[in-house]
C-alpha positions as CSV (number, residue, x, y, z in Angstrom):
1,X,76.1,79.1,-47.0
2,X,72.9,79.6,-49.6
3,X,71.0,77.0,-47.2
4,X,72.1,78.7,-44.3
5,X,70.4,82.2,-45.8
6,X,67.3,80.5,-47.0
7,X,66.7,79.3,-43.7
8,X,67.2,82.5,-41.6
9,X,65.3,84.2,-44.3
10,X,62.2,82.0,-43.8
11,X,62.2,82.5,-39.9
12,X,62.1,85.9,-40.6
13,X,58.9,85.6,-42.8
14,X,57.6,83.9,-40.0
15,X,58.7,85.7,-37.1
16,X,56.9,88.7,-38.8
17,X,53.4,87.4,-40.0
18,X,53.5,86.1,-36.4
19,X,53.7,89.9,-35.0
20,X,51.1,90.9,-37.2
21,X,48.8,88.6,-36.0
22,X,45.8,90.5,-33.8
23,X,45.9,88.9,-30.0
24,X,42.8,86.7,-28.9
25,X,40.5,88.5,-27.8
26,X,38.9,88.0,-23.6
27,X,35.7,85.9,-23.9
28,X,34.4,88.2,-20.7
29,X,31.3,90.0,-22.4
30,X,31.6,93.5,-20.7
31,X,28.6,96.0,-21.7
32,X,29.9,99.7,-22.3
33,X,32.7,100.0,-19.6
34,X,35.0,102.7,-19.9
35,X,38.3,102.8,-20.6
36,X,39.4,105.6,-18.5
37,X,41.3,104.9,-15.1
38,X,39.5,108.1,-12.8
39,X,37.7,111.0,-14.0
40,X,34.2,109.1,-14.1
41,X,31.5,110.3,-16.2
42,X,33.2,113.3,-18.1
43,X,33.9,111.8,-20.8
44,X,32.8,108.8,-20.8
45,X,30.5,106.9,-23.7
46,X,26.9,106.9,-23.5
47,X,24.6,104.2,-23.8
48,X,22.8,105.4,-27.4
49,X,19.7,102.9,-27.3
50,X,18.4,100.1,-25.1
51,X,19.3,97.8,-28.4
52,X,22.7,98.9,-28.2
53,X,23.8,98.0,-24.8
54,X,25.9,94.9,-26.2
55,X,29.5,95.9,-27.0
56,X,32.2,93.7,-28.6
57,X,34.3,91.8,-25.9
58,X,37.3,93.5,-24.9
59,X,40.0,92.7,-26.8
60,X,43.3,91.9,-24.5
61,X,45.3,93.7,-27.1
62,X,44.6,97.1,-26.1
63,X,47.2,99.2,-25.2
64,X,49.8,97.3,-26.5
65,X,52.6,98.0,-28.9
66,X,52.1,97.3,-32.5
67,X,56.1,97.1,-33.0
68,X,57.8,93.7,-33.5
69,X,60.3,94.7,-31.8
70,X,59.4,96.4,-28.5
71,X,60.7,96.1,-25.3
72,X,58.5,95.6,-22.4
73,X,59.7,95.4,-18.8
74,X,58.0,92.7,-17.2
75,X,60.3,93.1,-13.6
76,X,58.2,96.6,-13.1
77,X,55.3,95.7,-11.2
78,X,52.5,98.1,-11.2
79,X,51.7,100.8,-8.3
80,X,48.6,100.5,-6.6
81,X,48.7,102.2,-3.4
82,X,48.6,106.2,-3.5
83,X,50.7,108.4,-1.9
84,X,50.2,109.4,1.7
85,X,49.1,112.4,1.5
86,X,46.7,112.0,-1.8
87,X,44.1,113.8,-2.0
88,X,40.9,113.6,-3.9
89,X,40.4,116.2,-6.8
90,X,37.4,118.6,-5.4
91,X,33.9,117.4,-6.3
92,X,32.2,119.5,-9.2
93,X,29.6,121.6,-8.0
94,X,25.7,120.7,-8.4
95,X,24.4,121.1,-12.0
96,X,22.1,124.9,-12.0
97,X,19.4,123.0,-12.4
98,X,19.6,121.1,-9.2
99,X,18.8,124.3,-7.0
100,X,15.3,126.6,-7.6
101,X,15.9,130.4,-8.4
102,X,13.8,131.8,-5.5
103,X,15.9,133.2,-3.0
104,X,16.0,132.3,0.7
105,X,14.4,135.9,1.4
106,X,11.3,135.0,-0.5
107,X,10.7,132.1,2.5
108,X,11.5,134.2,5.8
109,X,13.3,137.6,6.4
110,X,13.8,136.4,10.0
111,X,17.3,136.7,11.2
112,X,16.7,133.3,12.8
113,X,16.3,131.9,9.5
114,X,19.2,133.2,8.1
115,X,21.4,131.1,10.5
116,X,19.8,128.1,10.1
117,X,20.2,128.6,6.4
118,X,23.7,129.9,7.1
119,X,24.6,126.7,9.2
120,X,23.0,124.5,6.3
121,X,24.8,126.1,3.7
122,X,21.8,126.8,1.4
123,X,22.8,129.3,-0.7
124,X,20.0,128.7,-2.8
125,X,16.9,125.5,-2.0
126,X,17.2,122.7,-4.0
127,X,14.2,122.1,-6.1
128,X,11.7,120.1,-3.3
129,X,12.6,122.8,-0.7
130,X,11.5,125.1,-2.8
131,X,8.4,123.3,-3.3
132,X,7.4,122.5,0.2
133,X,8.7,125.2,2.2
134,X,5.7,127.3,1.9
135,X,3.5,125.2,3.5
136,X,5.6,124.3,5.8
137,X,6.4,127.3,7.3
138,X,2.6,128.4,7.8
139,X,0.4,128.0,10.3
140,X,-1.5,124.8,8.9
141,X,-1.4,121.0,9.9
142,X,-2.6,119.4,7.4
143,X,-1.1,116.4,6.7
144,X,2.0,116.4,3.9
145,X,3.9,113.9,1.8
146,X,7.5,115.0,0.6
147,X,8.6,112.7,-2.4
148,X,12.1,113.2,-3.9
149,X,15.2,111.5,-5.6
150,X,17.5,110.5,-2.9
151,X,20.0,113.3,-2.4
152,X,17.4,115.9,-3.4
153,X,17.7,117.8,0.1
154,X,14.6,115.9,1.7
155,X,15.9,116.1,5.3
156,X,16.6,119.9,5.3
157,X,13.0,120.1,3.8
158,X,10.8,119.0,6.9
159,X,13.7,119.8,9.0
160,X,14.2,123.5,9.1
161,X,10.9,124.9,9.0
162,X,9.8,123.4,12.1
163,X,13.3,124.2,13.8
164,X,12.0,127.7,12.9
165,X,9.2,127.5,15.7
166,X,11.4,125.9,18.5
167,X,11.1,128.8,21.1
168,X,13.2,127.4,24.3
169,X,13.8,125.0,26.5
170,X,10.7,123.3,27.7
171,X,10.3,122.9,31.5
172,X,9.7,118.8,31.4
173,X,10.1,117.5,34.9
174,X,12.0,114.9,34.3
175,X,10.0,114.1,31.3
176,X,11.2,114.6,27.6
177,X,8.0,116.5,25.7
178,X,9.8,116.8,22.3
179,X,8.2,119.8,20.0
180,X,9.4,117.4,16.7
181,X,9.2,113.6,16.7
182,X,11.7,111.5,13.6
183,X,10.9,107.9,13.3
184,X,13.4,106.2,10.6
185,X,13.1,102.7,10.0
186,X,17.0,101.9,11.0
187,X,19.4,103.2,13.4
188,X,21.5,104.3,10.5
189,X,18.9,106.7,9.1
190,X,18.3,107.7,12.6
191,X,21.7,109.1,13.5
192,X,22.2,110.6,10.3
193,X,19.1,112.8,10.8
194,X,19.9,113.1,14.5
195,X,23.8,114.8,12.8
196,X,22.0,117.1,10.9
197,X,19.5,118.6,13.8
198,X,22.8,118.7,15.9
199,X,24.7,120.6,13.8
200,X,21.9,123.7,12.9
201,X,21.7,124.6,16.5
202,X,23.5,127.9,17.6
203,X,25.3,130.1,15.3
204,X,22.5,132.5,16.1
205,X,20.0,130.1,14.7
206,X,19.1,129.5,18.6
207,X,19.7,126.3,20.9
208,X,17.5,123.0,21.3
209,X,18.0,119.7,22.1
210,X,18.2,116.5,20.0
211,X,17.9,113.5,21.4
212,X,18.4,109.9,19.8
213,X,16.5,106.8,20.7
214,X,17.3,103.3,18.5
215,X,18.2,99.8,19.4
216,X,21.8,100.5,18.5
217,X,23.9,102.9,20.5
218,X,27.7,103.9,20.9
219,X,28.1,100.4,22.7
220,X,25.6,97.7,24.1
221,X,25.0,100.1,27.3
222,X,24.1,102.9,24.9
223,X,21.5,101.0,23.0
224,X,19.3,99.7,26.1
225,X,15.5,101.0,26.6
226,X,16.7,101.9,30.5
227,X,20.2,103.8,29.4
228,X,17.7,105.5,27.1
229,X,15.0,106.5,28.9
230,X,17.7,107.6,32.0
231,X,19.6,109.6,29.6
232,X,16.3,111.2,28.0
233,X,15.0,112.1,31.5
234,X,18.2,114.0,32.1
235,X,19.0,115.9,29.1
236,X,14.9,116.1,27.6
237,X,14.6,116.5,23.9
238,X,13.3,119.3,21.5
239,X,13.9,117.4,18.6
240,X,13.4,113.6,19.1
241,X,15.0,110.9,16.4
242,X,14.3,107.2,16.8
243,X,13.1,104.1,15.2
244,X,9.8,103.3,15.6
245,X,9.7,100.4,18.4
246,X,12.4,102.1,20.4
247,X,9.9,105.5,21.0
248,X,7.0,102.9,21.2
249,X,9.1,101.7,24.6
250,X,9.7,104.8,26.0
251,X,6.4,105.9,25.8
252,X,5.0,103.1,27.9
253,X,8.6,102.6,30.2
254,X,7.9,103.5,33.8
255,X,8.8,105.5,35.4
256,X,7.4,108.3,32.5
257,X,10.3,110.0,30.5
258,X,8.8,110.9,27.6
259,X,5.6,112.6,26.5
260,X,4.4,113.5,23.1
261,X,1.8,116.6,24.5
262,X,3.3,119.4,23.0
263,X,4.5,117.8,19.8
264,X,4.2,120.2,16.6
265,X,5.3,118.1,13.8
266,X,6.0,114.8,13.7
267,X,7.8,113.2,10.4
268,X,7.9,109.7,9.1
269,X,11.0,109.1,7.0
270,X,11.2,106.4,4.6
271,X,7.3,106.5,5.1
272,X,6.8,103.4,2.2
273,X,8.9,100.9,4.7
274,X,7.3,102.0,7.8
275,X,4.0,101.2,6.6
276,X,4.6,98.3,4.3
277,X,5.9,96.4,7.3
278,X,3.6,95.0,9.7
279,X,6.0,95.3,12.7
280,X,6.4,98.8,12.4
281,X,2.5,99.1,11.6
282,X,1.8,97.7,15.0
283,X,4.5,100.5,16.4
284,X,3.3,103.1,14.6
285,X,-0.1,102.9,15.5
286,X,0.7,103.3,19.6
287,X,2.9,105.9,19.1
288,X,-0.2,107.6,17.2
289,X,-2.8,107.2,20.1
290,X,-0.8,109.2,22.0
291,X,-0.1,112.2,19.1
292,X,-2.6,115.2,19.8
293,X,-4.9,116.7,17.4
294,X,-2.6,119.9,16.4
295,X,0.8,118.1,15.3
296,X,1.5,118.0,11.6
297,X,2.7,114.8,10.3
298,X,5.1,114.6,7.1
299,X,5.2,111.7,5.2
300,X,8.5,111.2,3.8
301,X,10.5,109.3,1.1
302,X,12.4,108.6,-2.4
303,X,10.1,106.2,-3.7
304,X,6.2,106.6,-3.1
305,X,4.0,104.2,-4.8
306,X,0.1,105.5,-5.1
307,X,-0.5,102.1,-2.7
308,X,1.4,104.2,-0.2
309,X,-0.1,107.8,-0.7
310,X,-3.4,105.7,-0.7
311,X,-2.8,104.3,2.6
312,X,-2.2,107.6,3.9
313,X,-5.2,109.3,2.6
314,X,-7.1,106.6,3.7
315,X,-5.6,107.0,7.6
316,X,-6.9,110.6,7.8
317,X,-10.0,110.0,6.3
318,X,-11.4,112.9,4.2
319,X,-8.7,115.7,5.2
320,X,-6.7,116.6,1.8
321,X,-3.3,115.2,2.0
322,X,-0.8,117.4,0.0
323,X,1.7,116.1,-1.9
324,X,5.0,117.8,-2.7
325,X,6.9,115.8,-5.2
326,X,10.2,117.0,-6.5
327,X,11.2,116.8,-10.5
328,X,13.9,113.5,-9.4
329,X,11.0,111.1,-7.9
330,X,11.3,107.5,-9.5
331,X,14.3,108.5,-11.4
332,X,17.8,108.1,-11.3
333,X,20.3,111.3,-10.6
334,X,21.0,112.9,-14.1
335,X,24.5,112.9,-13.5
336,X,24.7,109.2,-13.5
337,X,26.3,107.0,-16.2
338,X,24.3,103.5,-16.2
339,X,26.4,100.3,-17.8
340,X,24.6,97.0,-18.4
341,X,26.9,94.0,-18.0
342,X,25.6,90.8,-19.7
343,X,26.4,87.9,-16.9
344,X,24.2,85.5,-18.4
345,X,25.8,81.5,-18.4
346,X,23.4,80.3,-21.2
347,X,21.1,77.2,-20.2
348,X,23.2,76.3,-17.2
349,X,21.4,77.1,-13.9
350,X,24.2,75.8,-12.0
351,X,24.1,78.9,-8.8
352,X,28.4,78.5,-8.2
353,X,28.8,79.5,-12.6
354,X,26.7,82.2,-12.0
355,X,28.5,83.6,-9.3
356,X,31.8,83.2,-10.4
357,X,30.5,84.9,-13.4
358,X,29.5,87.9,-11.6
359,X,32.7,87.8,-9.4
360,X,34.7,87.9,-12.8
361,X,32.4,90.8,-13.9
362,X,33.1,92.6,-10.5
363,X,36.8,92.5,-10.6
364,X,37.4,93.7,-14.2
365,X,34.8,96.7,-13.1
366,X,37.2,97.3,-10.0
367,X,39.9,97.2,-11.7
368,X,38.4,99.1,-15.5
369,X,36.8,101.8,-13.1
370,X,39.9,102.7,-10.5
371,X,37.1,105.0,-8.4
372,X,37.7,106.0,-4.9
373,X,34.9,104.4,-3.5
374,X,33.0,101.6,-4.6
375,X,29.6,100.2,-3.3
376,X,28.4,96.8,-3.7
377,X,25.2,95.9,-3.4
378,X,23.8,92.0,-3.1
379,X,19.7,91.1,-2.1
380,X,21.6,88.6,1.0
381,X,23.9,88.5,3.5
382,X,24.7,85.5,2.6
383,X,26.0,87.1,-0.9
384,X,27.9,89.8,0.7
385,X,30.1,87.3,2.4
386,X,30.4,85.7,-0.5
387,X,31.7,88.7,-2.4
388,X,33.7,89.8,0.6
389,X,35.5,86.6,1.2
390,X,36.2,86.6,-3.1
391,X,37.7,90.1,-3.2
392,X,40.2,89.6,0.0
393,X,41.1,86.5,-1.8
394,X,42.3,87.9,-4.9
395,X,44.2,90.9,-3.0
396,X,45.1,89.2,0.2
397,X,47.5,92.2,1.4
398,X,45.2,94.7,0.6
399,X,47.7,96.4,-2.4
400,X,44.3,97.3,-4.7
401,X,41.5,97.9,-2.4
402,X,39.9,97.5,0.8
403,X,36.8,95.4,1.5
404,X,34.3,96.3,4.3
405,X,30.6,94.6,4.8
406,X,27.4,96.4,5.9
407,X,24.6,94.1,6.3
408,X,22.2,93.3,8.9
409,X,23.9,90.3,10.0
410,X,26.8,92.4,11.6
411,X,26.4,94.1,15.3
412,X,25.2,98.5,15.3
413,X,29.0,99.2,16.2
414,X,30.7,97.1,13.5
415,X,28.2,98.4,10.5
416,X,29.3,102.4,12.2
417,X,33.0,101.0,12.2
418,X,32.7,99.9,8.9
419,X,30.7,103.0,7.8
420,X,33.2,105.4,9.2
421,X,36.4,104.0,7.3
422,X,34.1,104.2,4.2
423,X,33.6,107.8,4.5
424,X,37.1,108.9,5.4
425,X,37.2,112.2,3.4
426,X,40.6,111.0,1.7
427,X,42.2,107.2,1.7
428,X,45.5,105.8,0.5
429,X,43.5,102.6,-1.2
430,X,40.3,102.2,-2.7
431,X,37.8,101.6,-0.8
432,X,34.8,99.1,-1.6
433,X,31.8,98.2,1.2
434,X,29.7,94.9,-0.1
435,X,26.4,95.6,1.5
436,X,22.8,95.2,1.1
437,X,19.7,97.4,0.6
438,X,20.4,98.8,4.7
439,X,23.1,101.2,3.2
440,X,20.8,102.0,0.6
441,X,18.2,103.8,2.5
442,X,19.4,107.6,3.9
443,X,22.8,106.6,4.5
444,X,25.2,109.8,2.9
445,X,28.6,108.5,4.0
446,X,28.9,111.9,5.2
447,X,28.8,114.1,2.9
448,X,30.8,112.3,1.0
449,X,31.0,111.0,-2.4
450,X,30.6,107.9,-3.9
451,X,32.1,107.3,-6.8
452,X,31.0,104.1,-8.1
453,X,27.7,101.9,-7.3
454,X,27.9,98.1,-8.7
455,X,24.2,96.4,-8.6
456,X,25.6,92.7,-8.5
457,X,22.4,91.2,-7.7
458,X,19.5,92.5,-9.3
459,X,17.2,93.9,-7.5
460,X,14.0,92.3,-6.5
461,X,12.1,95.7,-6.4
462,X,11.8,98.5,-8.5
463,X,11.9,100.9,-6.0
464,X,15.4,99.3,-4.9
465,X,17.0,100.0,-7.9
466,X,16.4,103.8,-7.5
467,X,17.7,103.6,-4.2
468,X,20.6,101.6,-4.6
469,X,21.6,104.2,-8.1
470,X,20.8,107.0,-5.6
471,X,23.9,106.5,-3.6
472,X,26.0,108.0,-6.2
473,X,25.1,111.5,-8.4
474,X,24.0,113.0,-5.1
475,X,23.1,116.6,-4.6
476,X,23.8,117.1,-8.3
477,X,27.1,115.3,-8.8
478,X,28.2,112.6,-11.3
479,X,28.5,108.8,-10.5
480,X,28.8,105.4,-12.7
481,X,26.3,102.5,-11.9
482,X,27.3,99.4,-13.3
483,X,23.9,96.5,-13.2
484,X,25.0,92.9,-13.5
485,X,21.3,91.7,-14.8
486,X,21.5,88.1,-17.0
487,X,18.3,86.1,-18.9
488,X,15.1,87.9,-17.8
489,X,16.6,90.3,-16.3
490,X,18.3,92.1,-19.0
491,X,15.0,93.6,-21.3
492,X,13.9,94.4,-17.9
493,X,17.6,96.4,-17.1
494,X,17.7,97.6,-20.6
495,X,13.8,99.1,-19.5
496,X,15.7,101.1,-16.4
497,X,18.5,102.6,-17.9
498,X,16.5,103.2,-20.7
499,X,17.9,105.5,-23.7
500,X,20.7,108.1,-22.7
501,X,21.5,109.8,-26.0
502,X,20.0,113.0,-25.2
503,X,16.4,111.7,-26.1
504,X,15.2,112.2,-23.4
505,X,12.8,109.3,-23.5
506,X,11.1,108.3,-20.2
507,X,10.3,104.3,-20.0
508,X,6.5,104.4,-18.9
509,X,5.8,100.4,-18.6
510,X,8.0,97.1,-19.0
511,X,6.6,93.7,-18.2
512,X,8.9,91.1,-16.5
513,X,8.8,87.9,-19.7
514,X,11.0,84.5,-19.4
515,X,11.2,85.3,-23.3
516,X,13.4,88.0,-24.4
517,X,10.8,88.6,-27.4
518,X,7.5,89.0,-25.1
519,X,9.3,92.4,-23.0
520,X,7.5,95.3,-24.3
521,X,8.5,98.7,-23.7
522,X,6.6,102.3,-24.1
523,X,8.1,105.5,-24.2
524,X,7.5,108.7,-24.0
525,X,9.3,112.3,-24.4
526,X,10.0,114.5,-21.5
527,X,12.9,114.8,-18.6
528,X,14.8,111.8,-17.2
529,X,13.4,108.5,-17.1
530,X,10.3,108.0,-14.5
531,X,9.7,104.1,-13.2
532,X,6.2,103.8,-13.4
533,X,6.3,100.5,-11.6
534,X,7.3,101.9,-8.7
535,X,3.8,104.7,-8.8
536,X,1.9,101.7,-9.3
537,X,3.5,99.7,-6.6
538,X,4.5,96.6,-8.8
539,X,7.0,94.0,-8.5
540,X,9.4,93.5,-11.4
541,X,7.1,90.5,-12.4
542,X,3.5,91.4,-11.9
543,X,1.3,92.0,-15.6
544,X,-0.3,94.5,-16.9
């Protein structure tokens, strides 16, 4: 009987000094994730320093009980899907500083003005309207550049003033002479600009036309040079949007349907792709032959390297150029949380460990960060397959998220498709769209927001970074950015998201090294964080 008690006595010793015992920790090395399921960015923990963005690993234990004895049922399986009719808590209004104090009657007193406003739903202009209305309302033509953080209210910048001027209905013949001319680099950018003009007109704001002319329509009919030209003979435009080579056709299809004689303004958006690219160089430069003397052109973008502005002085000769360039340009919103996660695999340069690293790294973000909507973004198509096919494999019925693409690779109508169920204003499952740097140029899903933005390839740009973190904190509102970076790529990450505890320290240069102990950073005080490489035009790995 004694025996009996020693031995139940000793298993009890050991039973407890087994419970006490902490739990192995995950060796997944995750950099400042939050622990919160929803409610991104309120509360979450700020990055203090660039030397502080390594965090202890996650330790598996979290969450559970410390009792010996607790029960935990194991049958219950967790709930993924929301309820039917979910909807999304109401987006917090823009920070005060996002919008200038002047009011709208300081710009025009006209009544006209008033209802484009009205339509718009400015209240108050955002900082660049502010800026470049004046000028843009007046009688000049000198050439302009508008430079702003994406979200910053660009398009109703160049937009409404000259909508202001449309007086009526043109008498054309049969032959489209447009008073504004768009050109966008993709179709995407296109009809999003295209949405905007459509939906100021009326409403006592007055009535014009906007047309839309791209190599990718409703269906394959739509998209054609003759369907195009047919439809703008027809209907005739006061407000023409289009890529470049698609107005370059209709300028020279025959029989004539479109004329560029009594164009007032005519605006190049994403101005730093158009002319960086040889293609649309070539397209550019026939659709400016034909441009008269009196149009105003405005040069647009988020990211405006002095290579760029040069070229652009440098087209008009000696006429003065002015710039408008908001308080966002080069940086990312304020609003945005940035997270660095560390996915180096040591000396291994095996490509399949690398990516299953990252892919490990991507699902504990999806499933740490529980956001609405999620963007991916990979430097290849061949990548965004990759991560598409991985995702659907780990949730094969589709209980956690949904996975969409939206890369060039896919045809105009399957990119819209996939675009569309993306920016559902409300969805029962979370949403994530693997794309590449196409959806991050002008694409608003909308209106709508986007919660989360995961940068799984590093970019090979600088100016890409700020694009791809410009998709979420628009117009003011918060966002996470989480920025897979491993080896080389992490002094230059640590550089970007720079210090966030209140500091306000703005990273000025960092020089792309092999060697960890070579990166060299210089800051300086005042507002968010500028990229300087992107001003002076540079690649991640070009030297002082």
């Amino acid at each position: 009987m004694l025996r009996k008690n020693t031995i139940s006595t000793i298993l009890a010793i050991v039973l407890v000094s087994l419970t006490t015992l902490p739990l192995p920790s995950t060796s997944f090395n995750l950099l400042q994730f939050p622990k919160q399921p929803r409610n991104i960015a309120a509360s979450l923990p700020l990055v203090s320093s660039p030397t502080s963005l390594r965090a202890s690993p996650i330790n598996s234990s979290e969450g559970s009980s410390n009792k010996p004895n607790a029960k935990v049922d194991r049958r219950k399986k967790p709930q993924f899907r929301r309820k039917r009719n979910y909807q999304p808590p109401p987006a917090p209004p823009p920070p005060p500083d996002y919008f200038s104090k002047k009011p709208l009657s300081d710009f025009s007193t006209s009544k006209k003005w008033s209802a484009i406003c009205k339509a718009a739903g400015i209240t108050y202009p955002t900082k660049i309207q502010a800026i470049a209305w004046p000028s843009l309302l007046g009688d000049g033509t000198a050439p302009c550049v508008i430079g702003e953080q994406t979200g910053g209210g660009k398009t109703l910048a160049y937009l409404v003033p000259p909508l202001l001027n449309i007086e009526g209905k043109v008498e054309d013949n049969g032959v489209a002479k447009p008073s504004i001319l768009v050109l966008a680099p993709t179709s995407e950018l296109v009809n999003q600009v295209a949405s905007v003009s459509k939906s100021l007109t009326g409403k006592g704001a007055g009535f014009w036309r906007t047309s839309v002319v791209s190599a990718s329509g409703k269906d394959e009919k739509d998209g054609t040079v003759r369907e195009q030209a047919r439809e703008l003979s027809k209907k005739g435009a006061d407000v023409l949007v289009g890529t470049p080579g698609r107005v370059s056709q209709l300028l020279n299809a025959k029989p004539s349907c479109l004329s560029l004689e009594n164009l007032k303004t005519i605006v190049l958006d994403e101005v730093d792709v158009l002319i960086s690219d040889d293609t649309f160089g070539e397209q550019l430069n026939r659709i400016g032959v034909k441009v008269g003397e009196d149009a105003r052109f405005v040069f647009v973008s988020a990211t405006l390297p002095t290579t760029v502005i040069d070229l652009i002085e440098k087209e008009f000769g000696g006429r003065k150029v002015t710039k408008f360039l908001g308080p966002g340009l080069h940086r990312a919103p304020a609003a945005v949380k940035e997270y660095l996660v560390d996915v180096s695999v040591g000396d291994n340069r095996d490509p399949k460990m690398g990516f299953d690293k990252k892919a490990d790294a991507l699902m504990e973000a999806l499933r740490r960060q529980k956001c609405e909507r999620t963007l991916v973004f990979c430097n290849t198509v061949e990548t965004c397959r990759k991560v598409e096919n991985h995702l659907k494999r780990k949730d094969r019925k589709g209980d956690i998220y949904e996975v969409g693409a939206y890369h060039g690779a896919m045809n105009g109508a399957s990119r819209t498709a996939a675009l569309k169920k993306f920016s559902k204003k409300s969805h029962q499952t979370d949403q994530v769209l693997i794309c590449t740097d196409r959806a991050a140029r002008g694409v608003d899903f909308e209106g709508e927001k986007v919660d989360h933005v995961v940068v799984f390839d590093f970019p090979k740009d600088p100016a890409e970074y700020v694009r791809r973190v410009g998709r979420t904190g628009r117009a003011g509102r918060d966002g996470i950015v989480s920025v897979f970076a491993y080896g080389w790529q992490l002094p230059i990450a640590r550089g970007v998201i720079g210090e966030k505890d209140g500091s306000k320290s703005t990273v000025d240069v960092f020089i792309d090294d092999d060697d960890d102990d070579d990166f060299k950073a210089s800051k300086s005080g005042g507002g968010r964080k500028r990229i300087n490489y992107i001003d002076e035009g540079k690649l991640w790995g070009d030297k002082e």
